[in-house]
Structure formats: structure tokens, C-alpha cells
Wavefront OBJ file of the C-alpha trace (Angstrom):
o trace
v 2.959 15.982 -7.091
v 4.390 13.283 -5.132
v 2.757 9.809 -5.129
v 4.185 8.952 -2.166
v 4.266 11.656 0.633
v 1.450 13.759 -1.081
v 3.299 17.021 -1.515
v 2.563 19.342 -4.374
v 3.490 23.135 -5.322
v 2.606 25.890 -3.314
v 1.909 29.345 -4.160
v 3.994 32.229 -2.730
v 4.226 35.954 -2.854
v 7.607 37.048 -4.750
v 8.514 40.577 -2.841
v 10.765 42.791 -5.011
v 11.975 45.696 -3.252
v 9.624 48.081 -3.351
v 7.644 45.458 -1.759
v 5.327 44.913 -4.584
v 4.061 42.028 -4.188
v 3.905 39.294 -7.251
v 2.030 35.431 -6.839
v 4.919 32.684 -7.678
v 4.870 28.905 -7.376
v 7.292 26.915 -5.573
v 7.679 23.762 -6.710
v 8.476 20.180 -4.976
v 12.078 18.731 -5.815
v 10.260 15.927 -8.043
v 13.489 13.541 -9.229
v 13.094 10.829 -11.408
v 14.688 7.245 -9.799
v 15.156 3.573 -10.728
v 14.633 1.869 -7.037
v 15.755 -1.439 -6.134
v 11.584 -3.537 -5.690
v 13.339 -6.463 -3.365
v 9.625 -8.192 -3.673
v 9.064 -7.997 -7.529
v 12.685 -8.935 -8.177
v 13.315 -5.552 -10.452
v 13.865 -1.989 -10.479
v 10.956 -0.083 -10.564
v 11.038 3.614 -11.743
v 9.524 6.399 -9.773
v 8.564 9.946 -10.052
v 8.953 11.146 -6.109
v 10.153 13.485 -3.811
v 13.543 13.621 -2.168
v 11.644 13.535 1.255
v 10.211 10.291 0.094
v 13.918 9.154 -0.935
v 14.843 9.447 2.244
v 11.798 7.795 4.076
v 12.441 4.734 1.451
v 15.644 4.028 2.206
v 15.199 4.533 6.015
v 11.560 2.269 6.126
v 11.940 0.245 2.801
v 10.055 0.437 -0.649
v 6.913 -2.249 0.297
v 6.482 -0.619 3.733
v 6.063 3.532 1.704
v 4.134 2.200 -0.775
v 1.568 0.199 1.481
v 1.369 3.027 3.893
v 0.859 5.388 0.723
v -1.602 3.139 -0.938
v 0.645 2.241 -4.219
v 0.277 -0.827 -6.023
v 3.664 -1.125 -7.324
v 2.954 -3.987 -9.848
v 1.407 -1.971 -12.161
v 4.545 0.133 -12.804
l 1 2 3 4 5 6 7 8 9 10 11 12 13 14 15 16 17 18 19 20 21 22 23 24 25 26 27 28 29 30 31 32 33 34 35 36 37 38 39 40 41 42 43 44 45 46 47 48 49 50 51 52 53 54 55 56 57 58 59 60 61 62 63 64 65 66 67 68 69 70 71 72 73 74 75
């Protein structure tokens, strides 16, 4: 699960064929990053979504994480 925009797996139906129907997961694209914390002076590394990627480079690290509710000190 993402920390930061909240998205987890979700469960599907896999349809072979003879449409028989089978459940499945499909997971989030979860990468593991070293980002750049302008604030703390250091990188800070992050389990997260490549939706959230994209939000933190458009809005910034501090402004994700406040909205989000992340105390990055800690990590």
C-alpha cells in the first residue's frame, strides 16, 4: 500500500476463454526511491506509488506528506 496516495491491491476476475472465471489481485506499481527532503537537508527513502512520484515532483515532498499526514523525520 501506498503511504502517500492511499492506494492498495485490488481484486479482479481473471477470464480464460471459456470464460471461467478465476479471483486475481492486481497490484499497485510500489517502487522503492531515495527523494531529495529540501527541509531535513537529506535524502529520505520511500516506499510509494508512481502516481505519488509524479504528484511529488509536481507539488513538492513537505506539501504530499503534510496533506498525507507523514511525519517524515522519523524515516
Amino acid at each position: 500500500m501506498c503511504p502517500f496516495t492511499g492506494k492498495k491491491s485490488n481484486r479482479a476476475n481473471k477470464v480464460s476463454f471459456s470464460n471461467h472465471k478465476t479471483k486475481k489481485l492486481q497490484f499497485v506499481n510500489l517502487q522503492y526511491k531515495r527523494i531529495w527532503w529540501e527541509a531535513g537537508k537529506r535524502y529520505v527513502k520511500l516506499r510509494l506509488s508512481t502516481k505519488a512520484l509524479k504528484t511529488i515532483e509536481k507539488n513538492g515532498l513537505d506539501a504530499v506528506a503534510k496533506k498525507a499526514g507523514i511525519d517524515l523525520r522519523k524515516k
